[in-house]
N, C-alpha and C positions, 0 to 999 in steps of 0.2 A: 626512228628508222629501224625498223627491224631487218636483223642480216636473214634473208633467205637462205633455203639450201639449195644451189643451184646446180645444175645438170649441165660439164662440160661436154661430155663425151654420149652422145644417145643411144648406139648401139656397141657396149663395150665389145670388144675380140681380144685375140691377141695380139693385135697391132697397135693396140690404142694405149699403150703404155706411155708415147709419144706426142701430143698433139701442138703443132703452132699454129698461131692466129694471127692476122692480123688488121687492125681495126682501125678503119680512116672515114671516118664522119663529122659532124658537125661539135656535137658532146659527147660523152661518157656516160652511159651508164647510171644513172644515179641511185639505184639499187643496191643497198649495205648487205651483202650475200657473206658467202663462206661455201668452200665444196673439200669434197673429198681429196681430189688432185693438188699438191705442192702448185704454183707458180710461179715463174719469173717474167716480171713486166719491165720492156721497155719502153719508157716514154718518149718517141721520140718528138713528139709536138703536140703542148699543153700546158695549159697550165689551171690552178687553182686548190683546192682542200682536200686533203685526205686522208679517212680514218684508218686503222690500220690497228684494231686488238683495241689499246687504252692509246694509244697513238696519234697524236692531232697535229698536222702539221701544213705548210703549206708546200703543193709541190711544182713543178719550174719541166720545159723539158729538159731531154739527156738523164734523167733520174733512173734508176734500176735497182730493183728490187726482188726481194726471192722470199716467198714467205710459203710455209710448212703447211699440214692438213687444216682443215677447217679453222682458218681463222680470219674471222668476220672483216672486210674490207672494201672500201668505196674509193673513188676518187670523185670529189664530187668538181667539175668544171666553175670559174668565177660566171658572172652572171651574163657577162658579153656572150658568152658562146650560146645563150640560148634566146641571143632576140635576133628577130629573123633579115635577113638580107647582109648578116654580118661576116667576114671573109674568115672568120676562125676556126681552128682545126684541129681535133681530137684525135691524135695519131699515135696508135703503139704496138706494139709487140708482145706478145706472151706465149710462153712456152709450157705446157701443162705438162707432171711428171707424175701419173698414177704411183703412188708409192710400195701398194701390195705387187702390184704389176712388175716393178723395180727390183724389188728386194726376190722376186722369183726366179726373174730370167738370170739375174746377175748374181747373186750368192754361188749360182751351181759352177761360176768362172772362178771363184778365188774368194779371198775375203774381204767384205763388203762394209766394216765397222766405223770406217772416217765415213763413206757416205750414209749412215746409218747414222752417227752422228750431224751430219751437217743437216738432214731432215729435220733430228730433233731440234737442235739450234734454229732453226727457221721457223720453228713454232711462233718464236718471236717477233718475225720478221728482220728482215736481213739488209741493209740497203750499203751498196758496196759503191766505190771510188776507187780511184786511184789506176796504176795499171791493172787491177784485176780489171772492173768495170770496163776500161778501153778492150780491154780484150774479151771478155765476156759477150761483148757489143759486136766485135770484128767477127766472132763464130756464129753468135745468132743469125745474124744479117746472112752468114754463109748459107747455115741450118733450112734460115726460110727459102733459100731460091732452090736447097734440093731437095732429092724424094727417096725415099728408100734405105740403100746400106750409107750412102754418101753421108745421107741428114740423121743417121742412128749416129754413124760417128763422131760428126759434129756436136751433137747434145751429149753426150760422153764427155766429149770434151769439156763442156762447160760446167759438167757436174765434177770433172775433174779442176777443175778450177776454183770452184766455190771453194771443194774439199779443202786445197791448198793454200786458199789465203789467210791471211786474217786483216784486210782492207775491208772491213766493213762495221756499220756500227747498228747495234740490234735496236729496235725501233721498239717492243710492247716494257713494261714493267716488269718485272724478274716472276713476278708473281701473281702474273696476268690469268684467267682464266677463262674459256667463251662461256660465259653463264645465259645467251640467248636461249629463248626454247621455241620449239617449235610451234605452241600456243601461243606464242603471242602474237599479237594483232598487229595494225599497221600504224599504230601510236608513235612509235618510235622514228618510222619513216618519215610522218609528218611534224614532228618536234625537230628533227635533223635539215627537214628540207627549212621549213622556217628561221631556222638560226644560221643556216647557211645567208638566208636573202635576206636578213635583219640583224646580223652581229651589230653593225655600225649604229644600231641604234640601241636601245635602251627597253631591253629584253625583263618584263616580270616576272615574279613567279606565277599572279595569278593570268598573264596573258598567256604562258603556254602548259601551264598547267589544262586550261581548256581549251587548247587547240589539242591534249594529248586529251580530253573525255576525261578527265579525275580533276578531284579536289589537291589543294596545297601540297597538303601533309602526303596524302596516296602516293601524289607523283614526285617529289622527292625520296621517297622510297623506293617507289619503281625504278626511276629513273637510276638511282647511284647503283641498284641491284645491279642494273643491266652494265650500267657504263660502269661500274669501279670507281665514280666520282661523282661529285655532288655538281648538280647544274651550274651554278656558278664558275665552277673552276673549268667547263666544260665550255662554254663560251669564252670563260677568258682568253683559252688556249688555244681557240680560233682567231680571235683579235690578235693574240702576239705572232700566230702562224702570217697572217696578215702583215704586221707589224715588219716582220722580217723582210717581207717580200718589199715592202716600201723604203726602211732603211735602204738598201742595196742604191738608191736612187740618191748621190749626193744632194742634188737640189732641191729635196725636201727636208723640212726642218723636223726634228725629232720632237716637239710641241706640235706643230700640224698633222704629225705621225697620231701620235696620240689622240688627239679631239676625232680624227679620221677614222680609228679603230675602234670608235665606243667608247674612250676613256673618259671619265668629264673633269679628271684634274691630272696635269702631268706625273702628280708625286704616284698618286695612283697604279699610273701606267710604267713607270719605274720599278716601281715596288714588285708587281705582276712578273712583269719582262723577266728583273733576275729569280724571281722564286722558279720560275720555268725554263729558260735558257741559262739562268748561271752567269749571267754579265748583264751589266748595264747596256739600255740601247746604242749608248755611245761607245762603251768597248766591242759590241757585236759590229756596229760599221765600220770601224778601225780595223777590228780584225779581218773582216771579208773584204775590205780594200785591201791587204797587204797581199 
């Protein structure tokens, strides 16, 4: 799935330093993009996978996030929301924050260096909890219903919030880089979209090696270029994003958990879970029940 570089704003001005959206249909998007504009996304009803830099995770609604320029990003919806007659609902929020636009009008106010910093920090992505997030949420919702000097203030605010906290936990690798280029093709689209609707199964190298158009060896090469990781550990970390989402449900067995995610032996799926979360499945459901 190659990340596009996608076009928030079509006729920049000087007012476009600002832009909310907000988006109520059936799915999301499923186009791994990246653009110029910082974002902050509220989800507030959805659910399913999402890539985020080297970041695979699965996400729930109420989730919020703030991530810095160009950094490649999808949410991709589970597969209910895209067969038809189904009552599901793709519902969120975002707030676009041109950065040159930013650092223009506002330096000539005062000085601008925590917000100068919280941009770079969100290169990484940002996903915030706690009372920042509750409040964060409380301005946005404000943000959207006005127009004008009201909602300039409002979004201030919330970039004075970000500044402020530190409730939140960074989402890419320390030493993430967007290595996409704009050459490349729609390879990536269709390896993403596939592993998305076959995690639970039993994924080869040489079945998506040719759904990507390359040999073995080509597309393991491509493929870690682009992601920062080797295909295997790239699905895994879909199944545990998975895996989480099932934990959360005491009535399933953490063996049923397993065989449901792709795994074909428990020890396996053990092994996996803490190399990537840092706990056994069994201390991750303990700890989210307390």
């Amino acid at each position: 799935m190659k990340p596009i570089a996608a076009k928030i704003v079509e006729n920049k001005s000087e007012h476009s330093t600002f832009i909310i959206k907000e988006v109520i249909q059936p799915n999301f998007s499923t186009e791994f993009h990246f653009h110029q504009e910082c974002q902050l996304v509220y989800i507030v009803e959805s659910e399913g996978k999402r890539i985020i830099g080297d970041s695979i995770q699965h996400f729930d609604s109420d989730e919020l996030i703030f991530m810095g320029s160009n950094l490649p990003h999808v949410w991709h919806n589970d597969l209910q929301y895209f067969k038809a007659n189904e009552s599901f609902v793709a519902h969120s929020i975002g707030l676009y924050v041109e950065p040159d636009g930013l650092d223009k009008h506002l330096s000539i106010l005062g000085d601008i260096k925590k917000l100068q910093s919280l941009l770079k920090l969100a290169e990484r992505g940002m996903l915030f909890y706690g009372d920042t997030k509750t409040r964060i949420i409380e301005t946005l919702l404000l943000a959207l219903k006005q127009k004008g000097l009201p909602r300039i203030i409002h979004i201030l605010h919330i970039l004075d919030l970000m500044c402020e906290s530190n409730e939140y936990e960074l989402l890419t690798s320390a030493g993430y880089v967007n290595n996409y280029q704009s050459r490349d093709n729609q390879r990536i689209d269709r390896v993403f979209k596939y592993v998305f609707d076959n995690f639970k199964e039993e994924i080869s190298l040489t079945t998506i090696s040719g759904i990507a158009g390359m040999n073995v060896q080509a597309f393991c090469r491509y493929f870690k270029a682009r992601t920062q990781k080797p295909f295997t550990q790239f699905v895994n970390e879909i199944r545990i994003g998975h895996a989480c989402k099932l934990l959360l449900d005491p009535q399933e067995t953490v063996i049923q958990i397993a065989f449901d995610c792709g795994f074909n032996t428990i020890s396996n799926f053990n092994r996996f879970f803490k190399e990537i979360k840092g706990m056994t499945p069994r201390e991750f459901r303990k700890q989210m029940a307390v």
